[in-house]
N, C-alpha and C positions, 0 to 999 in steps of 0.2 A: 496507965498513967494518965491525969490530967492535967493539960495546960492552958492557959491561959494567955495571951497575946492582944494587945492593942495598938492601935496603930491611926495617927491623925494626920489625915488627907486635906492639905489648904483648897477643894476643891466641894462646891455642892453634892448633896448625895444623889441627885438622879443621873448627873456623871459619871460619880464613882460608880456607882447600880449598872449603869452601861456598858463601861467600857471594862469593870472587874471581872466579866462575863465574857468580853470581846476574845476572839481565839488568837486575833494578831498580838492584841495586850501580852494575853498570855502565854502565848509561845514567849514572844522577846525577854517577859519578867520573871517565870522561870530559873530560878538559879539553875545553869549549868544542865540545861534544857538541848536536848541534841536533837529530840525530833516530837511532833505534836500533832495529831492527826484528830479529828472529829469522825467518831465512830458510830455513834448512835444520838439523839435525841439529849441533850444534856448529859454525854457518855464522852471522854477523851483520853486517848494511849497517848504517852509520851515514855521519853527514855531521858533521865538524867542522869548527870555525873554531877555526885555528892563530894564535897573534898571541905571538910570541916572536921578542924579539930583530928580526934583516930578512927572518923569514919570518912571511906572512901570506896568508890565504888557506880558503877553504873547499875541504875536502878530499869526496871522496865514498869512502867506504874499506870494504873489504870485509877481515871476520876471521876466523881459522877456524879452534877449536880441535884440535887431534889427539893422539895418543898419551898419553892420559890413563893416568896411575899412580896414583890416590888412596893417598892423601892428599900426595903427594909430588913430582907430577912431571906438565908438557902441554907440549905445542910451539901457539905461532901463529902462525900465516902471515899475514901482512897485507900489502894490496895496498891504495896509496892515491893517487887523482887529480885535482889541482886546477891549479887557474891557475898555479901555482908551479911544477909537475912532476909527476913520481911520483914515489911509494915504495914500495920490495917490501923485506921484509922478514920472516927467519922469527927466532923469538924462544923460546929454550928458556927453561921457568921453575923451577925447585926452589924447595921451600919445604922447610924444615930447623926443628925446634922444638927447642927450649932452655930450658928449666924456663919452662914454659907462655907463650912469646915464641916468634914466626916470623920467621926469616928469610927472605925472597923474595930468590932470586939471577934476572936476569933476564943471561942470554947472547945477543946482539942481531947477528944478521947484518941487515947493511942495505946496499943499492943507491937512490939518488936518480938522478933524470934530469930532463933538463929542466932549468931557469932554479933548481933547488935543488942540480944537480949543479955549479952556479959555483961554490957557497961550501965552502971547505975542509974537511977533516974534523975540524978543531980546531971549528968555528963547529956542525957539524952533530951531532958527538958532542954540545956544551954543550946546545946547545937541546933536543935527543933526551934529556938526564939532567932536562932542567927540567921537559920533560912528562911523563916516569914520575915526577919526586919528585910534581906536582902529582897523578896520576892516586892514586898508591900512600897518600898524604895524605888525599886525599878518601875513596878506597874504603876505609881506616880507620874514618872521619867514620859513613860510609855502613851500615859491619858492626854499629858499636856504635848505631847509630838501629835496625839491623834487630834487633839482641840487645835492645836495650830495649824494642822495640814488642810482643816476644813473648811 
């Protein structure tokens, strides 16, 4: 299944480029992010709990950034396994600036399996746009606490 997701940052792109990378960002932005650990070189385990819509569940998910372009451009590969199923998924992201606004385009290859490969790709696209709006919201939330604390 591919999706599709964009997302406009009031904030420059070499910002966003920063701190979309940052582990503190990401731990906090995260939906329902329990624990977040750096494991390897642009490699990170965390554990969330999903609660969208009819899927729920704690996931245990492994991320991994690659093909890093700064300021402009990385691919993720995410692998994630809970009660519900799995989910493999690589995610190419651009960010694109516009009189000092970002746009994050995220392009989303994704495979479910398991008890989340029931539900249609109408159900699994919506919930999949619910939790990048929520993640891309917060890690907003999150840039501007780290630009203000500095």
């Amino acid at each position: 299944m591919k999706i599709e997701y964009k997302y406009n940052f009031n904030l420059p792109r070499e910002i966003v480029w920063k701190y979309i990378q940052d582990e503190q960002v990401l731990r906090n932005a995260l939906p329902g992010c329990q624990s977040f650990e750096k494991i390897g070189d642009g490699l990170y385990a965390a554990e969330m709990g999903i609660h969208v819509g009819p899927i729920k569940g704690l996931f245990a998910t492994e991320v991994q950034q690659t093909n890093q372009k700064p300021p402009s451009s990385y691919r993720l590969i995410i692998k994630g396994k809970g009660k519900p199923g799995e989910i493999h998924a690589t995610a190419d992201m651009f960010i694109k600036e516009e009189r000092n606004t970002s746009q994050v385009t995220c392009l989303v290859d994704f495979e479910a399996a398991g008890f989340l490969a029931s539900f249609g790709q109408k159900v699994m696209g919506g919930v999949a746009k619910i939790i990048f709006g929520q993640f891309f919201k917060a890690a907003e939330k999150e840039m501007r606490n780290e630009i203000n604390s500095v």
